[in-house]
N, C-alpha and C positions, 0 to 999 in steps of 0.2 A: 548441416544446420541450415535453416532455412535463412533466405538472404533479405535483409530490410532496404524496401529499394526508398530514395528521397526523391518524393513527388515535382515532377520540375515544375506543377505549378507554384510551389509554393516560392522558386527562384525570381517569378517573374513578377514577384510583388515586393520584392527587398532589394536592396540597398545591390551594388558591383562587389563591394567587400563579401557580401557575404554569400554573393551568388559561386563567390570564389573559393571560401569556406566548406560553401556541401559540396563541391567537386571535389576539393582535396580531401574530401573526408571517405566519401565516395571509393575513394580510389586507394583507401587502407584497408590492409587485406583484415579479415576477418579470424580471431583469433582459435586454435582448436581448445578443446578441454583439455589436452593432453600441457598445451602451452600456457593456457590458464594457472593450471596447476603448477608449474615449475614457476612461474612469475611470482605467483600468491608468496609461495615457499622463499624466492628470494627480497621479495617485497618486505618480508618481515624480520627480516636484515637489516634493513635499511638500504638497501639496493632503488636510486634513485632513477636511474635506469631502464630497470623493470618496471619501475612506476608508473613512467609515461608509459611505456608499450604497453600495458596493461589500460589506461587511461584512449589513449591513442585509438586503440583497437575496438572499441566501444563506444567510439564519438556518434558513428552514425547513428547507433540506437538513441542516444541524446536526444538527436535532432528529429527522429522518429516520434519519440515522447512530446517534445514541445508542441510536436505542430499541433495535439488534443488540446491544448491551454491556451491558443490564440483570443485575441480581441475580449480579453477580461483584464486590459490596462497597459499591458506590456508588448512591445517587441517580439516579434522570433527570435530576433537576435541576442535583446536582452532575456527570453525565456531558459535557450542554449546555453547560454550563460550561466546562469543560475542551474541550469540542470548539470554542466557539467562540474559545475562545485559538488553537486552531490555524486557525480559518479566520482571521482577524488576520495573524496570521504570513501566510500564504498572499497573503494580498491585499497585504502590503507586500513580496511576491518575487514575486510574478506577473510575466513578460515575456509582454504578450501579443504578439509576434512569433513567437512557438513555432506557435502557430499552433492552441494547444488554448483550447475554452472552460474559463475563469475555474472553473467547479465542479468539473472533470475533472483540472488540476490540483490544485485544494487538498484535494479528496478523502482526499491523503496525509496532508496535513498535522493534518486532521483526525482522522483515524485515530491516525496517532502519539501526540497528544494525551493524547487517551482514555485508550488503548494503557496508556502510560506512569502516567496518570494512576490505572489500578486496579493496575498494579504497586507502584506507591508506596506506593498510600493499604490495600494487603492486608496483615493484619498474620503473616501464613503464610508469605511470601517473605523468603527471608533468604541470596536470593543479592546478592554484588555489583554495582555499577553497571553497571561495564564488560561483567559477564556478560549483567547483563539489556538493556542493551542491544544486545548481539550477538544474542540470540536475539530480540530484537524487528524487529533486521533480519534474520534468515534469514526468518521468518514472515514479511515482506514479501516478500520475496524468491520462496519458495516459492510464494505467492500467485499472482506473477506468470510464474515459468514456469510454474506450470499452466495459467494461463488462454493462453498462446501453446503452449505443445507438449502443454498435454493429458496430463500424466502429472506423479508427484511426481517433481523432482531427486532422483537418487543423493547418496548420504555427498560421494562423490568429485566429484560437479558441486555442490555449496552449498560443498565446501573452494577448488575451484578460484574460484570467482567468489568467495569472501568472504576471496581469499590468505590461507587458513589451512590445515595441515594436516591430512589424514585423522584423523588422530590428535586435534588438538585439536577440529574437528568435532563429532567422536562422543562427546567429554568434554563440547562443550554441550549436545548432544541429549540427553544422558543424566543432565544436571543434575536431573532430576526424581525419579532412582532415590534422589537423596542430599538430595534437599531436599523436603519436603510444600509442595509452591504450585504451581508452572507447569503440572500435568498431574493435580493434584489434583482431582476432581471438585469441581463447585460444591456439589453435592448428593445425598444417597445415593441420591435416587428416579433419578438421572439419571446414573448414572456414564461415559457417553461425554462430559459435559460439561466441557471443561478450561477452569482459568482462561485464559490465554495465549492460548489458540487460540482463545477466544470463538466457539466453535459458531455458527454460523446455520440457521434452520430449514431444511431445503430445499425446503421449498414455497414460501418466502413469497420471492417478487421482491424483493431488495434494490436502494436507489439504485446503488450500488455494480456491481449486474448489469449494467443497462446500459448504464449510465455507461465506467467502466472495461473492458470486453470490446473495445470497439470504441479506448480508446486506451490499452490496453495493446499490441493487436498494431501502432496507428499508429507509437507511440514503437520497439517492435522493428525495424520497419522501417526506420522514421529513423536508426536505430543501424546498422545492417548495410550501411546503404548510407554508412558513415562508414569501413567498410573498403576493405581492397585487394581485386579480385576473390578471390585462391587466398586470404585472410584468410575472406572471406562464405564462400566455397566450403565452406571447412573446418571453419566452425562450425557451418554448416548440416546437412553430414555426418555433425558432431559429435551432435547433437541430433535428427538424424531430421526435418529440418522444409521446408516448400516444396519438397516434392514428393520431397527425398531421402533413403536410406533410415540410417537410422545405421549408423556406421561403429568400428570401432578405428583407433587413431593409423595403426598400420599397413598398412592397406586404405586408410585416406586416402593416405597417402603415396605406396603401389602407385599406386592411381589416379589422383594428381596428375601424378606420376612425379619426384619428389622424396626425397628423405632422409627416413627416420622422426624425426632429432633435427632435420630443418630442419622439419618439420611441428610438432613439438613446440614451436620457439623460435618461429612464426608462431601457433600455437596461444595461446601466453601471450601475444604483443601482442595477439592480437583480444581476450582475455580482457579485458587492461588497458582497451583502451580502450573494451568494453563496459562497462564497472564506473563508468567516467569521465561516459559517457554514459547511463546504466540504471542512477540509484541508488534502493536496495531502499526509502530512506522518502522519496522524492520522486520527479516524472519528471523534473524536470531538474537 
């Protein structure tokens, strides 16, 4: 597996505490699949034990993660923090039966974490909970069908998958017109920078890049093949993807040689039980 190394510039901006922290993190060996997997198993036990070393053994990646969320309010130190509450969580829900490595799952969790954690801690946000968290999961969300179909979702595919209306959709996309936070730059010199969507360089290879590419389209799969044949058929239609070209409900239906409202009422189960199985802040 490939090694995450921790940038020493990022030591030479924080604190001796913490310069002291990525050394000893550093310097934990890196866990195998083989050892993942025994952990997981005793993990759910209640083997507290296992916990930490399972915890432990993935701190680096942690710190890997934070450094994309810098200078959006918080800490390194405080970000790590918060990141490693989520990899905790993660390692007390891991099933390694899924069949993903231990990092590729908690990735999310970690994320979230953060996520959530410079929403809170920004004193500019002064949208509600419930808001901020809808658009912390379309941003997942988004994420993830780009990285499988290769284009941003439409208004009307993020309402479809998050059962909510067009209409209410485009009231949270547009929370930013009425609130200074979510899309507010960080900085004047930098005004593509939003808080929310936390920018990434696009030069610099994130853990995240290769990590997740490779099981975000495993999990799609897994999902797809949880349908009925004309269910796959018609999502894939839907979205332009494995090799088909997109389609309107209509031409689906042509083509199937079916009803446009039976396409339609097949449409919404595959939808459901994609959403059941493909959710935006975890993969399983």
């Amino acid at each position: 597996m490939r090694q995450l190394k921790i940038s020493q510039k990022i030591t030479s901006r924080e604190s001796e505490g913490l310069e002291k922290y990525l050394l000893e993190v550093g310097r934990i060996p890196m866990l195998t699949p083989e050892e993942e997997v025994s952990l997981a198993k005793k993990i759910k036990t209640g083997d507290e034990i296992a916990l930490k070393t399972m915890v432990n053994g993935n701190l680096r990646f942690v710190v890997s993660v934070a450094k994309q969320y810098q200078n959006n309010g918080l800490s390194l130190n405080d970000l790590i923090n918060e990141g490693n509450v989520g990899l905790l969580k993660a390692a007390k829900r891991f099933d390694e039966t899924k069949g993903f490595k231990f990092i590729t799952y908690a990735v999310w969790w970690i994320r979230q974490s953060i996520l959530q954690a410079i929403v809170e801690n920004s004193r500019m946000i002064r949208l509600p909970y419930n808001k901020v968290n809808s658009i912390t999961q379309i941003n997942n969300l988004q994420q993830k069908f780009l990285q499988e179909f290769e284009r941003e979702p439409s208004v009307s595919e993020l309402a479809e998958l998050m059962e909510m209306t067009e209409e209410e959709m485009t009231g949270i996309l547009g929370s930013n017109a009425r609130h200074s936070s979510l899309d507010e730059p960080i900085n004047a010199d930098d005004p593509d920078m939003a808080k929310l969507e936390i920018l990434i360089d696009e030069n610099q290879e994130t853990p995240e890049t290769f990590l997740m590419d490779e099981s975000v389209k495993h999990e799609i799969k897994y999902a797809l093949n949880h349908l009925s044949p004309v269910e796959r058929t018609i999502v894939k239609m839907i979205f332009g993807v494995d090799g088909a070209k997109a389609e309107s409900i209509d031409v689906i239906a042509s083509t199937i040689g079916i009803s446009g409202e039976r396409t339609r009422q097949l449409k919404e189960h595959a939808f459901r039980r994609l959403r059941k199985l493909i959710k935006p802040a975890q993969l399983y």
